[in-house]
VEXDREN-2710 file (C-alpha; in Angstrom, 1 decimal):
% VEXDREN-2710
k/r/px/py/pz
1/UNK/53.3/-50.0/-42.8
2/UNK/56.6/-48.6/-44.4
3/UNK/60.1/-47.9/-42.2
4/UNK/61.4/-44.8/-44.3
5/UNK/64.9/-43.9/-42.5
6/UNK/65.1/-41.2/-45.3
7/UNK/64.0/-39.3/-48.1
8/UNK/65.7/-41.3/-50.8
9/UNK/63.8/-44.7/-49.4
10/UNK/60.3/-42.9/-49.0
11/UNK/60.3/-41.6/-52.2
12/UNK/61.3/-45.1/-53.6
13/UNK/58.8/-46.7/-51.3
14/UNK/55.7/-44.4/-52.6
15/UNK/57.3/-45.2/-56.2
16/UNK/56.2/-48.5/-55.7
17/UNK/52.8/-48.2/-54.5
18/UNK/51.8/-45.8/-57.6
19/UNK/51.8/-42.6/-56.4
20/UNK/53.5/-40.4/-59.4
21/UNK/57.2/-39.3/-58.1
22/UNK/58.8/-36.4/-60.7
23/UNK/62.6/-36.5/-60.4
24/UNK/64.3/-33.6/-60.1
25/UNK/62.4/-31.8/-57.6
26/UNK/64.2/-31.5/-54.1
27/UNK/62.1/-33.1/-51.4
28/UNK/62.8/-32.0/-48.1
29/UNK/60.8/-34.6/-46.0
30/UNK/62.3/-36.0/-42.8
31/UNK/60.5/-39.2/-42.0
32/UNK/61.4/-40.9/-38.9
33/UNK/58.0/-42.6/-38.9
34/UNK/56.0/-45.6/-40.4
35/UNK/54.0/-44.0/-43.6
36/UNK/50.6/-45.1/-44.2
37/UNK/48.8/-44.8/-47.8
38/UNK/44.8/-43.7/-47.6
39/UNK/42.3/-46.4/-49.3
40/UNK/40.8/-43.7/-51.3
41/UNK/40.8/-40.3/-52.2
42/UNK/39.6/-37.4/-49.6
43/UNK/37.9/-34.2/-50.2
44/UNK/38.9/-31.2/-48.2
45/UNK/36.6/-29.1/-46.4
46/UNK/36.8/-26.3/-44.0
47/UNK/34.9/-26.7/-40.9
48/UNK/32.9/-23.9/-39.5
49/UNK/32.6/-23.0/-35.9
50/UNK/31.2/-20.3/-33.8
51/UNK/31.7/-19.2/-30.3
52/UNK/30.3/-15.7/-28.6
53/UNK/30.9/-14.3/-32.5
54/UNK/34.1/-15.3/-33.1
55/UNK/34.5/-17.6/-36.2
56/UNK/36.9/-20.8/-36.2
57/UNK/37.6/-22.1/-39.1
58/UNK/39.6/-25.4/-39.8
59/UNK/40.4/-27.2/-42.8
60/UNK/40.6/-31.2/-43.4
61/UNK/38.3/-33.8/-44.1
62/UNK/35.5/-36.5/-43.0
63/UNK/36.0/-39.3/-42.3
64/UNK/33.9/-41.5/-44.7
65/UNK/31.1/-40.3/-46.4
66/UNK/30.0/-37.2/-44.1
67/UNK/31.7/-38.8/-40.9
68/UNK/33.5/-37.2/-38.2
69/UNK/35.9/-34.4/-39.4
70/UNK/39.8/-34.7/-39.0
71/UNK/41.8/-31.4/-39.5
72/UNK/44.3/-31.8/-41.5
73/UNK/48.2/-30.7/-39.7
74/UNK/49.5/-27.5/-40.5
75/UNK/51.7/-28.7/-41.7
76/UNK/51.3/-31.0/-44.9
77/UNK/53.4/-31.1/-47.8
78/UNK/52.7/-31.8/-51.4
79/UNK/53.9/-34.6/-53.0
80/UNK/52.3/-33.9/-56.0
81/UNK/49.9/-30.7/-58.0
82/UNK/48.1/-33.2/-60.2
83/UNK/46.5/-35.2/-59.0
84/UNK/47.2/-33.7/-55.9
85/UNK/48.8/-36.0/-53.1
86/UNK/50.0/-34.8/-49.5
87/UNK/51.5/-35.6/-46.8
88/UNK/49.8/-35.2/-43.6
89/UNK/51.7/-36.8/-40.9
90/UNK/52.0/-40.4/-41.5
91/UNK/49.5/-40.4/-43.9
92/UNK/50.4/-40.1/-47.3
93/UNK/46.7/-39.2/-49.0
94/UNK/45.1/-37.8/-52.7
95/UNK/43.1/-35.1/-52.4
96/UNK/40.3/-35.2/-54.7
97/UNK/39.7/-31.4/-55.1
98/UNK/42.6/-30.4/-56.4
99/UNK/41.6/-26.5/-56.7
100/UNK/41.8/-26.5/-53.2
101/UNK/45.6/-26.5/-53.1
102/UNK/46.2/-22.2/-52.4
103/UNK/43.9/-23.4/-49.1
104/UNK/46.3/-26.3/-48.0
105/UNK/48.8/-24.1/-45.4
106/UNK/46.5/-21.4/-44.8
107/UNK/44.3/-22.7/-41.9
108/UNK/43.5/-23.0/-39.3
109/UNK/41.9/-19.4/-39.1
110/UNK/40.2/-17.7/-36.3
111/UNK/38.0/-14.7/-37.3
112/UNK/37.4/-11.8/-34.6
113/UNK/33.7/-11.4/-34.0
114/UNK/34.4/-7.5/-35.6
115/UNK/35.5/-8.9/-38.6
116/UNK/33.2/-11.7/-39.5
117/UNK/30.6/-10.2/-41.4
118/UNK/33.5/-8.3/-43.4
119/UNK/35.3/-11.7/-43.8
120/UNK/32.2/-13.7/-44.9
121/UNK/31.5/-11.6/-47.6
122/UNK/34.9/-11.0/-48.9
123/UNK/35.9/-14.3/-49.1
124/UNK/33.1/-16.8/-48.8
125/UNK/32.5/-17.3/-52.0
126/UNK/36.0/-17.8/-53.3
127/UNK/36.9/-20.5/-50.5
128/UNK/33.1/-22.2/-51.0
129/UNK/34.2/-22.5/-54.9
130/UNK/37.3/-24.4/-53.9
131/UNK/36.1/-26.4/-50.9
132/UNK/32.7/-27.0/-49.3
133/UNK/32.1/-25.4/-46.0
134/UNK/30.4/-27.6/-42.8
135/UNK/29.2/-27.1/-39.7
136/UNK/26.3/-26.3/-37.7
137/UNK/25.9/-22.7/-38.2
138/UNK/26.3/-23.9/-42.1
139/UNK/23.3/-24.4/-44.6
140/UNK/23.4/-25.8/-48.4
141/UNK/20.5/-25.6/-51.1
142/UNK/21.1/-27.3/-54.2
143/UNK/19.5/-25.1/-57.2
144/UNK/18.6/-26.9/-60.8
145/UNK/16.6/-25.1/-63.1
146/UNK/16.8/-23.7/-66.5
147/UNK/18.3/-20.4/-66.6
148/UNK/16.1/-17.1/-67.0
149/UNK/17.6/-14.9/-69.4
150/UNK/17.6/-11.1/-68.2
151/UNK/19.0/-8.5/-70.8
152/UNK/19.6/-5.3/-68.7
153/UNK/19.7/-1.6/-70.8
154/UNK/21.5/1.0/-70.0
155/UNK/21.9/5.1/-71.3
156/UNK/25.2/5.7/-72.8
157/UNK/25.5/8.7/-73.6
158/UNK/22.9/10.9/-75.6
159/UNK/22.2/8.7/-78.6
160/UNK/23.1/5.5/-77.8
161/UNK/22.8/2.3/-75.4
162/UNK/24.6/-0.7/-74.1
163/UNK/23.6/-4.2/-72.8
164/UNK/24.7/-6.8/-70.4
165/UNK/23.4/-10.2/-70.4
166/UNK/22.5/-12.2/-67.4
167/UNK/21.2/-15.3/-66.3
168/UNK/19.0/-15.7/-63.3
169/UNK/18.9/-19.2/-62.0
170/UNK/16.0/-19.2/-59.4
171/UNK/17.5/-16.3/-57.1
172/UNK/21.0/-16.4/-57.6
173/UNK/22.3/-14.2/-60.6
174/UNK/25.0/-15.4/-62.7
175/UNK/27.0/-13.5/-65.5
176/UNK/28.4/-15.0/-68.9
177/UNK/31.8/-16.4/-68.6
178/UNK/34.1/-18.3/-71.4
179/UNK/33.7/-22.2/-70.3
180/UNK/32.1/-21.7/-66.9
181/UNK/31.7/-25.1/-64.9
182/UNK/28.8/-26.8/-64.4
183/UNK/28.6/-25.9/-60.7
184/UNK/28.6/-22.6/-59.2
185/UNK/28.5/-21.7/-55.2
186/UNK/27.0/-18.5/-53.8
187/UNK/27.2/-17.3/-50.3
188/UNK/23.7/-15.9/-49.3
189/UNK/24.6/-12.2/-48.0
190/UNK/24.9/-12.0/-44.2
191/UNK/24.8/-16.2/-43.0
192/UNK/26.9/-18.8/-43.5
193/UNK/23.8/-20.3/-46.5
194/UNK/24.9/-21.4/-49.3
195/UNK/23.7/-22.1/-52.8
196/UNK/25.1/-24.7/-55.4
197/UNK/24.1/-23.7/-58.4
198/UNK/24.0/-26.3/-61.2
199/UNK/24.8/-24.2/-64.2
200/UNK/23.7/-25.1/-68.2
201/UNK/27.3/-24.0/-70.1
202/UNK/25.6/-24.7/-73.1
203/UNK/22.2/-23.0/-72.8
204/UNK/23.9/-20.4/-72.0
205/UNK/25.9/-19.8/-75.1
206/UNK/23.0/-20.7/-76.9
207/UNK/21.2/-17.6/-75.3
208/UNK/24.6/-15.5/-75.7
209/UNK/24.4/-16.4/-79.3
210/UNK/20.5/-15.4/-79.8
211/UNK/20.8/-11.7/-78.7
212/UNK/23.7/-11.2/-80.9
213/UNK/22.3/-12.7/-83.7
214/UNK/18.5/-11.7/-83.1
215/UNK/19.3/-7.8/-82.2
216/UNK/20.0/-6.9/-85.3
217/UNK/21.3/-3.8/-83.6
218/UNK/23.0/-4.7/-81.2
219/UNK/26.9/-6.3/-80.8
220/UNK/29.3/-7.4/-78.7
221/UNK/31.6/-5.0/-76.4
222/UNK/34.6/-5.6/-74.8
223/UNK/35.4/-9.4/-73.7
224/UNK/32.9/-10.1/-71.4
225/UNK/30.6/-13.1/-73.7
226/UNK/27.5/-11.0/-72.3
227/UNK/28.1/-7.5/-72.8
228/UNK/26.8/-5.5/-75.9
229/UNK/26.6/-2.2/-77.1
230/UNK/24.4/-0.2/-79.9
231/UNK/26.0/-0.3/-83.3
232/UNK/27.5/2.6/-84.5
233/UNK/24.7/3.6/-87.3
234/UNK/21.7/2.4/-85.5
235/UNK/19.1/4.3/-83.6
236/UNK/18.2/3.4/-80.2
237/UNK/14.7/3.4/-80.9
238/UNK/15.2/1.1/-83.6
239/UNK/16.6/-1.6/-81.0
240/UNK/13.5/-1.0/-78.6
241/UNK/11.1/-1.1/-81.2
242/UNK/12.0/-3.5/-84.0
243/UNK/14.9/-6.0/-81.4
244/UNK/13.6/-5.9/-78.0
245/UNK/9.9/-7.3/-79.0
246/UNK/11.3/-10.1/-80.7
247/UNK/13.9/-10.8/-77.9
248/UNK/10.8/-10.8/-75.4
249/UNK/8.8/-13.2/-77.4
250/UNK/12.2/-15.3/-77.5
251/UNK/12.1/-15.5/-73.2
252/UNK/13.8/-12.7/-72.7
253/UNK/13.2/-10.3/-69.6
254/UNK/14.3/-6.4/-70.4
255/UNK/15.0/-4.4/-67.7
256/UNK/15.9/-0.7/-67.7
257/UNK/13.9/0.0/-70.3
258/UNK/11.3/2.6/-69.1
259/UNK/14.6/4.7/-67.6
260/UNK/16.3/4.9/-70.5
261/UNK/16.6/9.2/-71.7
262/UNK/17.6/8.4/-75.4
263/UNK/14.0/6.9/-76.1
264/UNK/11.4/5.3/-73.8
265/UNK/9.2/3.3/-75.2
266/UNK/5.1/2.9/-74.2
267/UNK/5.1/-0.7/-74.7
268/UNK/1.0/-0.4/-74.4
269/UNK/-0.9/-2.1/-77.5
270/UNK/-2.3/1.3/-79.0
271/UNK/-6.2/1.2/-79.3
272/UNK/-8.7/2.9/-81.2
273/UNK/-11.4/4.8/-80.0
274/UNK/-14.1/6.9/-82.6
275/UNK/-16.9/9.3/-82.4
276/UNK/-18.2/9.9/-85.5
277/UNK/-20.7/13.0/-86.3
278/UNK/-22.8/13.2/-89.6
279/UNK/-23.3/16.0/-92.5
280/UNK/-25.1/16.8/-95.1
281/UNK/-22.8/14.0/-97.1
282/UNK/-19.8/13.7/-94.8
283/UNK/-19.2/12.3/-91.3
284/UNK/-16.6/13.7/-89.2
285/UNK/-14.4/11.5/-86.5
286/UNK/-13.2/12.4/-83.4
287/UNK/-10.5/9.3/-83.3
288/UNK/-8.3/8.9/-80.3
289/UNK/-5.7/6.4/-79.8
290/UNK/-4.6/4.9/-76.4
291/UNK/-1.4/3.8/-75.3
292/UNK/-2.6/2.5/-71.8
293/UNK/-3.7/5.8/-69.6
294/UNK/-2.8/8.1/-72.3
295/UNK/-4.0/9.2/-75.1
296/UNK/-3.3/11.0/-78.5
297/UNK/-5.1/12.0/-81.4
298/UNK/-5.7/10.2/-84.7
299/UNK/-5.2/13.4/-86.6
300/UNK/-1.7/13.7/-84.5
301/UNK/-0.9/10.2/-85.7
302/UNK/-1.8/10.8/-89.7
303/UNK/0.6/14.3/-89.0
304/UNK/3.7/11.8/-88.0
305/UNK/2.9/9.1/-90.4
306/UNK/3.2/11.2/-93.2
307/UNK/6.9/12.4/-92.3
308/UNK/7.6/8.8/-92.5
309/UNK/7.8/8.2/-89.2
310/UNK/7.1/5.7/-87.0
311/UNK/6.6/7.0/-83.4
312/UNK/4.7/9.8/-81.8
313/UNK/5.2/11.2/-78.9
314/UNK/3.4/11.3/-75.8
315/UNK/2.2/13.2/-73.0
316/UNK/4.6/12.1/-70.7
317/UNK/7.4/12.3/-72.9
318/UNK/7.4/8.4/-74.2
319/UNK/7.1/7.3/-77.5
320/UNK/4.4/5.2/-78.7
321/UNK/5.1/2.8/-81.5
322/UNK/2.7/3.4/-84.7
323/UNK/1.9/-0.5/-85.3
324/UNK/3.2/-1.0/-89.0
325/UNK/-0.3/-2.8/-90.2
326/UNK/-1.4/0.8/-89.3
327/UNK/0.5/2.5/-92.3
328/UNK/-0.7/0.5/-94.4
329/UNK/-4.4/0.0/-93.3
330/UNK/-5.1/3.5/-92.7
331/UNK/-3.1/4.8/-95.6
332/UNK/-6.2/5.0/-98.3
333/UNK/-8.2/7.0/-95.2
334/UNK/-5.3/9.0/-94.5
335/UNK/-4.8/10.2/-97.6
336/UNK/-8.6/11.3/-99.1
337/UNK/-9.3/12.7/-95.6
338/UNK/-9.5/15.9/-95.1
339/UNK/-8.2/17.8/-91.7
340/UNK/-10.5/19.4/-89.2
341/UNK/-9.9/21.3/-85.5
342/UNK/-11.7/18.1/-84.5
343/UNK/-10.5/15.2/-86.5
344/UNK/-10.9/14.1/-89.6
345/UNK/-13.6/14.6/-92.2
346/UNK/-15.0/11.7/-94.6
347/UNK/-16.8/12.0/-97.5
348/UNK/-20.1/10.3/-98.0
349/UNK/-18.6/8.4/-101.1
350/UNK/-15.4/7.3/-98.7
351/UNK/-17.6/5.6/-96.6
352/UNK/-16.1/2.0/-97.0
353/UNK/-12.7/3.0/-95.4
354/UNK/-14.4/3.8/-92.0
355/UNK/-15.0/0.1/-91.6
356/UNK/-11.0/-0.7/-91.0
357/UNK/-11.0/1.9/-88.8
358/UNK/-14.2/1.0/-87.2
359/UNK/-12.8/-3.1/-86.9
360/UNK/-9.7/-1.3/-84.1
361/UNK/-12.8/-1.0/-81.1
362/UNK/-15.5/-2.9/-80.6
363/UNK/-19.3/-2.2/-79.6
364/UNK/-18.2/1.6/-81.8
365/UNK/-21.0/3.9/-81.5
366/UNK/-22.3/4.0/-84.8
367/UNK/-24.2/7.0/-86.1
368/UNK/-27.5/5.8/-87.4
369/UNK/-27.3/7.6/-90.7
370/UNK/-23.9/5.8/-91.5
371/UNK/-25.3/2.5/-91.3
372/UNK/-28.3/3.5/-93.6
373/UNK/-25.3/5.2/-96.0
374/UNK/-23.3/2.2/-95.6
375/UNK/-25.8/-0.3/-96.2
376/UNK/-27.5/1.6/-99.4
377/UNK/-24.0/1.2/-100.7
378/UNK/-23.8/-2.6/-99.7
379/UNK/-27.2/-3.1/-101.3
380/UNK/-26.4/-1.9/-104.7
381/UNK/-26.6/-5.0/-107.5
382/UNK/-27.3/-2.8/-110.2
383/UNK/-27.9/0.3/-112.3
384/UNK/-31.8/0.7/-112.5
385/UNK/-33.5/2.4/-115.6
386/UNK/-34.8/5.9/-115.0
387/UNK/-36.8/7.7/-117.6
388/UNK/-36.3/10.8/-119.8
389/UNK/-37.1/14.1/-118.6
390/UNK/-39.9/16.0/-119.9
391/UNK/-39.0/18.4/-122.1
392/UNK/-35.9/16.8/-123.3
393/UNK/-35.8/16.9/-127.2
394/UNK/-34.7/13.5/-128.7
395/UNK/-33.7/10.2/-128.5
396/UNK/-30.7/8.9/-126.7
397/UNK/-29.3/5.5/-128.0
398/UNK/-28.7/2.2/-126.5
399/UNK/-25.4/2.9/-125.0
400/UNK/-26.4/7.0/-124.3
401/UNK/-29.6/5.9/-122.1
402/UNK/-26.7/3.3/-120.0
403/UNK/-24.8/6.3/-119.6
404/UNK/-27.2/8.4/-118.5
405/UNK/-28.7/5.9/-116.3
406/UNK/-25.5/5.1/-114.7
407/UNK/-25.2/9.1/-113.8
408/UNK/-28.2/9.3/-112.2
409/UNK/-26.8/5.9/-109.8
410/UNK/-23.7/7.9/-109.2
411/UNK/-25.8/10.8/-108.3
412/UNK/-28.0/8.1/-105.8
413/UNK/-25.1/6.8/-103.9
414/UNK/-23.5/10.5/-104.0
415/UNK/-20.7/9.3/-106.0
416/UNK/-18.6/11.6/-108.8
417/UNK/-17.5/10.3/-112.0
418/UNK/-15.9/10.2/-115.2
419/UNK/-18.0/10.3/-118.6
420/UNK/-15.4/9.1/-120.7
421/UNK/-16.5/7.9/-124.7
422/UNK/-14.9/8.6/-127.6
423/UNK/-14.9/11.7/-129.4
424/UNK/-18.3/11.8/-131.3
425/UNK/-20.5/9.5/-129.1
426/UNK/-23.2/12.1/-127.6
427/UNK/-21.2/12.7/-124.2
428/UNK/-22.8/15.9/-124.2
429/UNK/-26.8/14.7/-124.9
430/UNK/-25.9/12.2/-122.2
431/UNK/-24.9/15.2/-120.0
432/UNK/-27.5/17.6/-120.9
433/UNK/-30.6/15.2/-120.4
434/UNK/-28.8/14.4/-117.1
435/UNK/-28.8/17.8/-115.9
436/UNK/-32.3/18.7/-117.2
437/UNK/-33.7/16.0/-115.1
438/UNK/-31.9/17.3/-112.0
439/UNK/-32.7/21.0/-112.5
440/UNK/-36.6/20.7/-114.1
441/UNK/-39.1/21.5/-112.1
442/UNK/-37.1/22.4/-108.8
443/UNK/-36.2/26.1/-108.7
444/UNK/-34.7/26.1/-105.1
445/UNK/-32.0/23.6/-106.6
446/UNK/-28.3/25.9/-106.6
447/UNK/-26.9/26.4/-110.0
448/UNK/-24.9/23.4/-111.9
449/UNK/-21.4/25.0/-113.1
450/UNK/-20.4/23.8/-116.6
451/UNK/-16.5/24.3/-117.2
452/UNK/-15.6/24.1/-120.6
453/UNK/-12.7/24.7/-123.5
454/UNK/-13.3/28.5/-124.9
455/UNK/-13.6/26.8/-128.4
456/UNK/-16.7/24.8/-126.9
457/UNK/-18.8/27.3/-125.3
458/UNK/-20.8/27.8/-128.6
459/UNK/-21.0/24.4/-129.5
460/UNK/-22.5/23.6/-125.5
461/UNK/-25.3/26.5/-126.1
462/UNK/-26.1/25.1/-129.4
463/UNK/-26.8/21.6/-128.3
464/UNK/-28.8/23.0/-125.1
465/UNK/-31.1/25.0/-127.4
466/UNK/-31.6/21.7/-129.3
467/UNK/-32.0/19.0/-127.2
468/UNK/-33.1/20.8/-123.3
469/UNK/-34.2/24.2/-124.5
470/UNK/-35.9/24.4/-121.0
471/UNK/-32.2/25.1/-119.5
472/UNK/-31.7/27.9/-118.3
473/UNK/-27.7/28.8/-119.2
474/UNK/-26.0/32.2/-117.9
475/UNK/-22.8/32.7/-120.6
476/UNK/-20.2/33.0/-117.6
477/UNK/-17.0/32.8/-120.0
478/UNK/-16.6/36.3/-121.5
479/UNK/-15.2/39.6/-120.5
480/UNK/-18.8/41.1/-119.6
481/UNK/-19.2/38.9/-117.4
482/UNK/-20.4/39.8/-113.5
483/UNK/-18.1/39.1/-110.9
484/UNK/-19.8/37.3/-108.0
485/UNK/-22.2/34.8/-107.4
486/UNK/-25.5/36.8/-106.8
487/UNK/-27.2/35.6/-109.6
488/UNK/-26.4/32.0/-110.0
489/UNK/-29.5/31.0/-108.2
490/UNK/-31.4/32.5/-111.1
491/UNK/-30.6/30.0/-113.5
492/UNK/-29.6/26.1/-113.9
493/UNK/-26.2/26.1/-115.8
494/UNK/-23.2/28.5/-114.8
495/UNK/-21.2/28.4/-118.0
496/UNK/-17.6/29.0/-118.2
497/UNK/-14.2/28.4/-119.7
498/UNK/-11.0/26.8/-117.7
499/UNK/-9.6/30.3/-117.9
500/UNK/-12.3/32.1/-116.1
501/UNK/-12.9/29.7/-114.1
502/UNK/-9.3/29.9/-113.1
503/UNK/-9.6/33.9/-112.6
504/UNK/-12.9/33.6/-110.9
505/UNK/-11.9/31.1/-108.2
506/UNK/-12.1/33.1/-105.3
507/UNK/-15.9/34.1/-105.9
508/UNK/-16.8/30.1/-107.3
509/UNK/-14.9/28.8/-104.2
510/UNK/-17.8/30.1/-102.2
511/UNK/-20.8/29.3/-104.0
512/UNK/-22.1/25.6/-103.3
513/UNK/-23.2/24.4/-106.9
514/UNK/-25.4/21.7/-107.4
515/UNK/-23.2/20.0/-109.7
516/UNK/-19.6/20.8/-111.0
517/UNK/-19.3/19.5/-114.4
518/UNK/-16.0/19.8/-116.3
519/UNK/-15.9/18.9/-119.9
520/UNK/-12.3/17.7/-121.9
521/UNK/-11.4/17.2/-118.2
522/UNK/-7.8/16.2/-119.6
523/UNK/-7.4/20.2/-119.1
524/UNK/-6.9/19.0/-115.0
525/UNK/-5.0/16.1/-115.7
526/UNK/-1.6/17.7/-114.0
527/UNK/-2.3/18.2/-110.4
528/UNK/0.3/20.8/-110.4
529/UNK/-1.3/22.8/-112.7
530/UNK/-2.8/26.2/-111.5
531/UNK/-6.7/24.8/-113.4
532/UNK/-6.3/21.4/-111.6
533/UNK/-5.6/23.2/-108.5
534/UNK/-8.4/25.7/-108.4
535/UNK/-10.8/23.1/-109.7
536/UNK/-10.1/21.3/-106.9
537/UNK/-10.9/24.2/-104.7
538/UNK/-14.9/24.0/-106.4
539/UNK/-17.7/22.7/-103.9
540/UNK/-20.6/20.8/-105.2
541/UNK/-22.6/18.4/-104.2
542/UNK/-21.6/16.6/-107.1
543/UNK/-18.6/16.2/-109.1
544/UNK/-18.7/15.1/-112.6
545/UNK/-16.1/15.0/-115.6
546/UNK/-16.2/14.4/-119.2
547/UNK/-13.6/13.2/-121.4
548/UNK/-12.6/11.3/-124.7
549/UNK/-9.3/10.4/-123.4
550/UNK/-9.5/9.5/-119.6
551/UNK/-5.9/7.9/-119.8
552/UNK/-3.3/9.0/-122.5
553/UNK/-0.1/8.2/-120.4
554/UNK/-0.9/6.4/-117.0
555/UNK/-3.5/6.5/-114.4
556/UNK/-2.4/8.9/-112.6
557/UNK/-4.2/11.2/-115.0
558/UNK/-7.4/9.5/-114.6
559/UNK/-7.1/10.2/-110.8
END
C-alpha cells in the first residue's frame, strides 16, 4: 500500500514496481488514496443482464478464474496503450485484452427493450471480437473443424462471370481476409449465442491459392484475397467445364451454378442408349444420349462435334458437355456413317466400330443377325481355297489363284477391296474368273458394272472372249449407247469408261449392281474430282478396285 500525495510521487511509485511510465505525457491523476497493484493481469468482459426486455450491459471483470464479476468505475484512466494498464480506483491493473481499450469509458449501457434486437445485431459482434460477453441470458459454443471451401458464381454481365471464395466452418460463414486471427466470434442472429470460431489462417490461403492457380480461368478482382473474376479472353463455359470439375474433385462446393444465364451446365454423366435395326448389309441405330431426365440424339451430337464443338444444347436450354474420350472414340463411326431421319446407318463391313459404341450401355439389345455378322468376322483365321469356275479358259498362277481366292473372302465377309499388282501380273484374269464365278449359272443376279480407261475397253473384251467367253458383256462406253438401266438385267458385265460413267450418273445412281468394279482406279484418287465424286454416288453390293499403283504420293490416295 502506497501514500501518493501527488502525481509526480505516483508516477515515481508505479516506476518502481515495473509498470512502463513514458515521460512526456501529461498525467492528470489526483490521488488522495493508497494505490494498490493487481497480482495478475485481468480480462475485461461485459456483463449481460435482462429485465422485462430491457438490456443492461456492464463492463469489468471476474474475479479469478470465472468468479464473481466486478464492474470496472466509469471512470478509469489509462496509464498505458501497450500493454494496457488502468487505473480503476485504487487499483492500478493490466488488462490482458488490449483491443478492448475503445470499450473502456463507454459502459455502463442500458438498452431500451425497443432497441435490443436492433442493438444486438448491430453491434454484437464487434464488442464479442474485443471482449467476451457473460451472463445468464448468454450462451458460447466453441467450433474446431477444418474449413469447407464454398466457391459461389455469379452472372456478370452477358459473357462473363465472377467468383467469391468462402469458407464454411460448421455453420458459421467466414470470408478471406489478409492475416485473419486464429479466433473469430459470431453472434447467432436474434439471441445473445455465440460462436468462437477457431479459424486455420493457413489452410485458408492454401485454398485461396488453389482456385487461383487451379482455375485456369479465373483471377483475382479487386483486394478482397477471395474474390475472382473471368479473364478477359476466356469463355465462361470453359471455366464450368474444363475448371469447376477439377475444383470439385479438389473439395470444393460450387454454388450458383445452375442460375447462371451466360452457360448452365447439365453436370449429368451423359449415357448411351441404342436400338439397332438390320438390312440387307447395314444396320441402322437409333442412339440417344441422356444427360439425367433428358435426352438428345446421337446424330444431334455427331452434327456439333463436327463444328468442333464441344457442347450441345439441351431441351431445357442447358448445355451438356460432349465427354472428350467421346471425340475421339466415336470419331472412326462418325466419320464412315452415313445420316438417316432416324439415326445413323452402318455398313455391314463397319461392323467393328458398333462395339465402342455398344461398351457406353449395358445389357444393349443386340439384333440377332449382328452378332452372327459380328462373329463370322471374329471367326475368320484365314483365306480358304475355292475352285475355278466352269467354263473359265486357263490357268491362273500361284499368286493369281491367292488373289482370286482372297476376292471371293472379301466377297464372304461383304468386304470391298483393292486389287493392286503390278502392271503385267494378270489383275484382269484374276478379275474375270472372279466375276464368272459370281454371275455363272445365276440369271436373277443384277448386272456387275466394269468402269474402265477408254484405251482399255478393247483390251477388257478381248481377254473376256479368251479366258470367260460365257460373260455376257453389254459395250456401255460409246456414243450409241442407251440411256437407262432397262437392260442391265440382261447381261452380266455393264461396261464403261470413267467418262460415261461420269455423264451417266444419274441413271447408274439408281441401278443396284451386283458388283462395281473400277479398273486403273488411280482415275478416283482425288476425292475432289468430279469421277471420284460420282463413283462414289454408285451402289453395289460390292465394291472392288483395280490398280498397279495403289499409292504414288501418300495414303490418302489409297483411301
Amino acid at each position: 500500500v502506497y501514500d501518493a500525495p501527488n502525481a509526480a510521487d505516483c508516477l515515481s511509485l508505479l516506476s518502481r514496481t515495473g509498470i512502463p511510465v513514458f515521460e512526456g505525457i501529461g498525467y492528470n491523476l489526483r490521488i488522495q488514496r493508497p494505490l494498490r497493484i493487481a497480482p495478475r493481469a485481468i480480462e475485461l468482459e461485459v456483463d449481460l443482464r435482462e429485465t422485462n426486455g430491457k438490456a443492461t450491459l456492464r463492463l469489468g471483470y471476474g474475479d479469478g478464474d470465472g468468479g464473481e464479476f466486478r464492474e470496472l468505475p466509469s471512470g478509469s484512466d489509462v496509464l498505458c496503450r501497450r500493454p494496457l494498464w488502468l487505473l480503476a480506483d485504487d487499483l492500478v491493473v493490466q488488462v490482458a485484452n488490449e483491443d478492448a481499450l475503445p470499450l473502456v469509458g463507454a459502459f455502463p449501457l442500458e438498452i431500451p427493450a425497443a432497441q435490443v434486437d436492433e442493438f444486438r445485431d448491430r453491434f454484437a459482434d464487434m464488442i464479442a471480437a474485443q471482449v467476451r460477453f457473460r451472463g445468464e441470458a448468454v450462451t458460447w459454443r466453441d467450433v474446431d473443424v477444418e474449413p469447407v471451401p464454398h466457391l459461389i458464381l455469379r452472372d456478370q454481365g452477358r459473357t462473363s462471370l465472377d467468383a467469391e471464395l468462402r469458407f464454411r466452418y460448421g455453420d458459421a460463414e467466414m470470408t478471406p481476409v489478409r492475416d485473419p486471427g486464429e479466433v473469430e466470434t459470431r453472434n447467432v442472429p436474434g439471441s445473445w449465442a455465440f460462436t468462437r470460431v477457431r479459424r486455420q489462417p493457413g489452410r485458408e490461403d492454401e485454398l485461396v491459392r488453389l482456385v487461383g492457380a487451379t482455375a485456369r480461368h479465373l483471377k483475382r478482382a479487386g483486394t478482397a484475397p477471395g474474390d475472382f473474376e473471368l479473364r478477359a479472353r476466356s469463355h465462361p463455359l470453359d471455366f464450368l467445364a474444363g475448371d469447376v470439375p477439377r475444383l470439385v474433385q479438389a473439395g470444393l462446393v460450387i454454388l450458383g451454378a445452375d442460375d447462371l444465364k451466360v452457360g448452365r451446365i447439365n453436370r449429368n454423366t451423359p449415357v448411351v442408349r441404342v436400338n439397332i435395326s438390320s438390312g440387307l448389309d447395314w444396320f441402322d441405330l437409333q442412339a440417344v444420349v441422356s444427360f439425367g431426365e433428358i435426352e438428345v440424339s446421337l446424330a444431334e451430337i455427331r452434327r456439333v462435334s463436327a463444328r468442333g464443338e464441344r457442347f450441345v444444347k439441351l431441351a431445357d436450354g442447358s448445355l451438356g458437355e460432349i465427354p472428350a474420350e467421346w471425340l475421339e472414340k466415336y470419331r472412326r463411326l462418325w466419320d464412315l456413317a452415313e445420316t438417316t431421319n432416324d439415326g445413323l446407318r452402318i455398313r455391314d463391313g463397319h461392323l467393328p466400330l458398333l462395339d465402342q459404341l455398344l461398351e457406353e450401355q449395358e445389357a444393349a439389345a443386340v439384333p440377332a443377325e449382328l452378332v452372327r455378322r459380328r462373329e463370322r468376322l471374329r471367326s475368320i483365321d484365314g483365306i480358304a481355297e475355292q475352285p475355278l469356275p466352269a467354263g473359265f479358259k486357263g490357268k491362273l498362277r500361284p499368286y493369281q489363284k491367292h488373289g482370286y481366292d482372297w476376292l471371293h473372302f472379301l466377297g464372304a465377309c461383304g468386304f470391298g477391296g483393292v486389287l493392286a499388282d503390278d502392271m503385267g501380273l494378270g489383275k484382269t484374269v484374276q478379275m474375270l474368273a472372279y466375276l464368272l464365278s459370281r454371275h455363272r449359272g445365276d440369271e436373277a443376279r443384277p448386272a456387275t458394272l466394269l468402269v474402265v480407261p477408254r484405251s482399255l475397253v478393247l483390251n477388257w473384251q478381248l481377254e473376256a472372249r479368251r479366258f470367260a467367253p460365257d460373260l455376257r458383256i453389254l459395250d456401255h462406253s460409246g456414243t450409241a449407247r442407251h440411256r437407262g438401266t432397262a437392260s442391265f438385267d440382261e447381261w452380266d458385265i455393264v461396261l464403261t469408261t470413267y467418262g460415261a460413267m461420269l455423264r451417266d450418273i444419274e441413271d447408274l445412281r439408281r441401278y443396284e449392281f451386283s458388283h462395281v468394279v473400277l479398273d486403273e482406279s488411280q482415275a478416283i484418287k482425288n476425292p475432289r474430282a468430279k469421277s471420284a465424286k460420282a463413283a462414289r454416288l454408285l451402289r453395289g453390293g460390292q465394291k472392288l478396285v483395280m490398280t498397279g499403283t495403289p499409292v504414288e504420293n501418300s495414303t490418302f490416295e489409297l483411301w
